[in-house]
VOTORLO-573621 format. One record per atom (N, C-alpha, C): residue in one letter; x, z, y. Coordinates in nm, 2 decimals. Each point is the difference from the previous one (the first is absolute). Example, Ala and Ser with C-alpha at 12.3 -4.5 7.8 and 13.67 -1.06 7.14 Angstrom:
(r "A", (1.32, 0.78, -0.57))
(r "A", (-0.09, 0.00, 0.12))
(r "A", (0.09, 0.00, 0.12))
(r "S", (-0.04, -0.07, 0.11))
(r "S", (0.09, 0.00, 0.11))
(r "S", (-0.08, 0.08, 0.11))
//
This chain:
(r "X", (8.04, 10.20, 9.66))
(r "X", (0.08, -0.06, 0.11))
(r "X", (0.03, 0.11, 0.10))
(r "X", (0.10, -0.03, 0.05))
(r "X", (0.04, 0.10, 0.09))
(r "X", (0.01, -0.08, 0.15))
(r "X", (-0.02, 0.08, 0.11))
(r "X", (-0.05, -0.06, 0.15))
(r "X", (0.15, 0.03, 0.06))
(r "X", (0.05, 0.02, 0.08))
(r "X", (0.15, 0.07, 0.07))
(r "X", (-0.05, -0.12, 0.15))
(r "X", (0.07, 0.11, 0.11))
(r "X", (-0.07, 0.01, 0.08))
(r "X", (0.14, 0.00, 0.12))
(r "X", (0.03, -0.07, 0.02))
(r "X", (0.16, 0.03, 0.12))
(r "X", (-0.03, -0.07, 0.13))
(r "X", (0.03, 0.09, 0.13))
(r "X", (0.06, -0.04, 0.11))
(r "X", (0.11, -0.07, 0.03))
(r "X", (0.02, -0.12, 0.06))
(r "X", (0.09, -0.07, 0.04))
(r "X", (0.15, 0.13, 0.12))
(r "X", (0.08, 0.06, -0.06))
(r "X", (0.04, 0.08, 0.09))
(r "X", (0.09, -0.09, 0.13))
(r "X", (0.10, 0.04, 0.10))
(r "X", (0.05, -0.09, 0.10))
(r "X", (0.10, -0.07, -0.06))
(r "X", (0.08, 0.04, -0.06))
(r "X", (0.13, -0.02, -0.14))
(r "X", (0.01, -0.14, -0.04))
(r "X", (-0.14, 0.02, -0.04))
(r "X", (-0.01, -0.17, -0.08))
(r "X", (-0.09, -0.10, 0.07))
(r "X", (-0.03, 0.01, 0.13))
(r "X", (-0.05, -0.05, 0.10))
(r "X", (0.07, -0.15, 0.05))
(r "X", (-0.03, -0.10, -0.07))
(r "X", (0.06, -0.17, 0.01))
(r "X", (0.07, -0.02, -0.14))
(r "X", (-0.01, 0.06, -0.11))
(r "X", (0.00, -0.02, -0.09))
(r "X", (-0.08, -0.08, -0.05))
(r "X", (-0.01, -0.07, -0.16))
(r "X", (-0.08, -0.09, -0.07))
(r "X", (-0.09, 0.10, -0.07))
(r "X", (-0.10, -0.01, 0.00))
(r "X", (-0.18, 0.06, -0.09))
(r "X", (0.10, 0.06, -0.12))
(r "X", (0.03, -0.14, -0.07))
(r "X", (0.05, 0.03, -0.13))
(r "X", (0.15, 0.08, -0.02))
(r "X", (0.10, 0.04, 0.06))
(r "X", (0.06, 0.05, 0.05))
(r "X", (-0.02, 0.15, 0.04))
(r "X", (-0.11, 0.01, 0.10))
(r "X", (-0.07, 0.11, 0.08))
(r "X", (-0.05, 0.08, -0.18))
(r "X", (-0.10, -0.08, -0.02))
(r "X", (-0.06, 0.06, -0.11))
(r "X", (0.03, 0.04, -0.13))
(r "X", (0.17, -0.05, -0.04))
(r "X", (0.09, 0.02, -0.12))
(r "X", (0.06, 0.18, 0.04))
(r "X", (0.03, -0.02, 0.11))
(r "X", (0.08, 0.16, 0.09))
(r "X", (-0.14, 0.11, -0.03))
(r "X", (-0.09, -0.03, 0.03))
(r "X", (-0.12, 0.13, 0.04))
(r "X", (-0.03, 0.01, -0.15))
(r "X", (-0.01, -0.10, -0.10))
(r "X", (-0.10, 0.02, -0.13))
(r "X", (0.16, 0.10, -0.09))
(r "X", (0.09, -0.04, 0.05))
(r "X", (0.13, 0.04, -0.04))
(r "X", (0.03, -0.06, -0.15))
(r "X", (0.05, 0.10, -0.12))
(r "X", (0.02, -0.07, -0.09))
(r "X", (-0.10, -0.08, -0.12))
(r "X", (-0.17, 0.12, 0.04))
(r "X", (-0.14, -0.07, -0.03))
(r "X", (0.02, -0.13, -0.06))
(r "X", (0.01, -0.10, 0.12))
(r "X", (0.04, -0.15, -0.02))
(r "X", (0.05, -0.06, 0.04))
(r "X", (0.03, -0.15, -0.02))
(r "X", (0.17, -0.04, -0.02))
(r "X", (-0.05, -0.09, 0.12))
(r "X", (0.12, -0.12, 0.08))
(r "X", (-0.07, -0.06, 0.12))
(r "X", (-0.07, -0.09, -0.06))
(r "X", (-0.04, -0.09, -0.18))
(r "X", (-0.06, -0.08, 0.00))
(r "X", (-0.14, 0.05, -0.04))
(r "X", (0.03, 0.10, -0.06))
(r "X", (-0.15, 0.05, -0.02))
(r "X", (-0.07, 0.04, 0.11))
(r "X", (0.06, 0.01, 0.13))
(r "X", (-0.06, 0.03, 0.14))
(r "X", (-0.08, -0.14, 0.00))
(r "X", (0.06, -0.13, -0.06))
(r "X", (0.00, -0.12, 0.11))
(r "X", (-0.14, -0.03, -0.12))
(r "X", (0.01, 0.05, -0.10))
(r "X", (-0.10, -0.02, -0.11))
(r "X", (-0.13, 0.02, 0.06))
(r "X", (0.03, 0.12, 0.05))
(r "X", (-0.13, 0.11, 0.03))
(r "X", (-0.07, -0.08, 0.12))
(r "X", (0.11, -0.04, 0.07))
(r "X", (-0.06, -0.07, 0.09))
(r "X", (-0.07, -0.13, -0.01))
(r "X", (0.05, -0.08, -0.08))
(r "X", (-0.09, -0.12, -0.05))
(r "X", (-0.11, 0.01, -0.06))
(r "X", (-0.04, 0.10, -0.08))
(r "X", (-0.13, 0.07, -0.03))
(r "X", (-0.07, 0.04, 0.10))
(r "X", (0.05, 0.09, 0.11))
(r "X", (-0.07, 0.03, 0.11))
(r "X", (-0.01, 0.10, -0.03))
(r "X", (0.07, 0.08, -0.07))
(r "X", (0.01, 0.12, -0.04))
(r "X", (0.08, 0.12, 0.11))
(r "X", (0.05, -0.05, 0.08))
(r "X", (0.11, 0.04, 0.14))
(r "X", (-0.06, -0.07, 0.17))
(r "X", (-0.05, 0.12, 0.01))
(r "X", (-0.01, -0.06, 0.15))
(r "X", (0.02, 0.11, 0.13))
(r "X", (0.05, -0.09, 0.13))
(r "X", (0.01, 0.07, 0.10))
(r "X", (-0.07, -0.02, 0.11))
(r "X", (0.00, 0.13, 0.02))
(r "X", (-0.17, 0.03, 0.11))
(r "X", (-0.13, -0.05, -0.09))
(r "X", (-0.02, 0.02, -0.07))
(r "X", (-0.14, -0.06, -0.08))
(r "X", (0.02, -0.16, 0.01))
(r "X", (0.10, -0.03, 0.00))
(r "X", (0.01, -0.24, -0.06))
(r "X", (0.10, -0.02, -0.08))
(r "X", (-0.02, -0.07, -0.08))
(r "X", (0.10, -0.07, -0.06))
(r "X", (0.09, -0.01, 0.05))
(r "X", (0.13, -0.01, -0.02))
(r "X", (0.08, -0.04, 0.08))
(r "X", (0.18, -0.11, -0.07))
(r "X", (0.05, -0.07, 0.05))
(r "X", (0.08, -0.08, -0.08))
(r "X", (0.13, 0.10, 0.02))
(r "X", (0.09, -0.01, -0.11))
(r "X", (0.10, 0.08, -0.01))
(r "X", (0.13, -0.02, 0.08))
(r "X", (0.01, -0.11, 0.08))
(r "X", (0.05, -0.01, 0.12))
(r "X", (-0.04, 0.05, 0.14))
(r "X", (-0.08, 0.05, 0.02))
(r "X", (-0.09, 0.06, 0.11))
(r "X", (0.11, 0.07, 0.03))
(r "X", (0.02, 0.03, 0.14))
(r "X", (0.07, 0.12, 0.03))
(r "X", (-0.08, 0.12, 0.06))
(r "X", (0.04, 0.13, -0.03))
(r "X", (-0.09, 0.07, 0.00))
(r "X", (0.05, 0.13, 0.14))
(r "X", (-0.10, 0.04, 0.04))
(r "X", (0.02, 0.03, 0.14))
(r "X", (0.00, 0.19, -0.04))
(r "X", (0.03, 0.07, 0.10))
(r "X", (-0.01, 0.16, -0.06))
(r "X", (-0.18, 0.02, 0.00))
(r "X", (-0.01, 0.14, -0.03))
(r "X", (-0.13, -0.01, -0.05))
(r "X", (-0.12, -0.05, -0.08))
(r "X", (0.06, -0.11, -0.02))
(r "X", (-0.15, -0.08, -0.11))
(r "X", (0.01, 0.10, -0.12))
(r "X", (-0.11, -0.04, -0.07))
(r "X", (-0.09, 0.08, -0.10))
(r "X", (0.07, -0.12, -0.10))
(r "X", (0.07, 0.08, -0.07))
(r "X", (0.02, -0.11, -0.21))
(r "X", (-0.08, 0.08, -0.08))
(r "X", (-0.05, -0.07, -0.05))
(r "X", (-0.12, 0.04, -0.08))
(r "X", (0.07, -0.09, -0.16))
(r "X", (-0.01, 0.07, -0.10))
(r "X", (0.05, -0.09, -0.13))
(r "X", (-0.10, 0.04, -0.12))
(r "X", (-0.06, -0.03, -0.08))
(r "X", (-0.07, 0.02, -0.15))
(r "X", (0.07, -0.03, -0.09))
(r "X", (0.02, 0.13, -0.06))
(r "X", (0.16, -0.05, -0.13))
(r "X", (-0.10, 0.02, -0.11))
(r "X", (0.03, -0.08, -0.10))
(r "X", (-0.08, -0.04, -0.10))
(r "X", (0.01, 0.12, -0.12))
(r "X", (-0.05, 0.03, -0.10))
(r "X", (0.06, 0.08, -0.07))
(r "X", (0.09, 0.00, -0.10))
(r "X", (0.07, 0.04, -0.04))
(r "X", (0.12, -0.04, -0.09))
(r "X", (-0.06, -0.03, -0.16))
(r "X", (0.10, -0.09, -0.04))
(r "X", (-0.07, -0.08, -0.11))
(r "X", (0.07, 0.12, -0.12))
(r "X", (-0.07, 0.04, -0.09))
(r "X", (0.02, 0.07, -0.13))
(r "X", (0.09, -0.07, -0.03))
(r "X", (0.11, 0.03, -0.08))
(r "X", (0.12, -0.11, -0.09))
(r "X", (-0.01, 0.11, -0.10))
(r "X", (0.00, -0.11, -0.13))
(r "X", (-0.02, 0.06, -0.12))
(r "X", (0.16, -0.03, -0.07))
(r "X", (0.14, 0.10, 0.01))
(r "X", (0.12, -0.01, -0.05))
(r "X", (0.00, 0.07, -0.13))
(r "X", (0.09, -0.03, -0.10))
(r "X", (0.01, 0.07, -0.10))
(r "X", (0.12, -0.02, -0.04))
(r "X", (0.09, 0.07, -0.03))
(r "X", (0.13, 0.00, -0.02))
(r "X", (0.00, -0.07, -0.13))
(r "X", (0.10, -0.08, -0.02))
(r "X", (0.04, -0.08, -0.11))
(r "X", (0.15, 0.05, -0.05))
(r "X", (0.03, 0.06, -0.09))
(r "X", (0.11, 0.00, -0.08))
(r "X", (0.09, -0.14, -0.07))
(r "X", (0.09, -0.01, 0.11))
(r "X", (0.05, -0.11, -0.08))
(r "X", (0.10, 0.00, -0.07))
(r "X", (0.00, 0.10, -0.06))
(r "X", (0.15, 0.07, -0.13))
(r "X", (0.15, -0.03, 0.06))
(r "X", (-0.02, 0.02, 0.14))
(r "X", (0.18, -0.02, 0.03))
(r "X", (0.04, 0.14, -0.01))
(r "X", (0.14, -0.03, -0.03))
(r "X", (0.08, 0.13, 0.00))
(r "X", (0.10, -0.04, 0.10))
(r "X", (-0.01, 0.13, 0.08))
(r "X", (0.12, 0.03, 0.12))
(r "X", (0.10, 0.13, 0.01))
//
């Protein structure tokens, strides 16, 4: 698991959590898997839970626990087309 650790800068100050928190984690994670994290309790600001409509003030502490990435077992399949 990975921890990531962001300051609320002035910028995004009355912005939505989930919103706020899509911009700082950047392309990491997407806005539902913010909103995911957050229903887990996996995302919080200032040390609480917090709902993904919150608006978020400059300075707060986002705190996120990104899970670790799942192994995908791919194997290419030949399907005899010709191009």
């Amino acid at each position: 698991m990975e921890r990531r650790r962001c300051t609320v800068p002035a910028e995004l100050a009355g912005r939505r959590l989930d919103q706020a928190a899509g911009f700082l984690l950047g392309e990491a994670v997407s806005r539902a898997q913010v909103q995911r994290l957050m229903a887990e309790g996996q995302l919080t600001l200032d040390g609480r839970p917090a709902r993904p409509s919150l608006r978020v003030r400059a300075g707060q502490e986002l705190v996120v626990v990104l899970p670790d990435p799942v192994p995908v077992d791919l194997a290419p399949v030949d399907l005899g087309l010709m191009v």
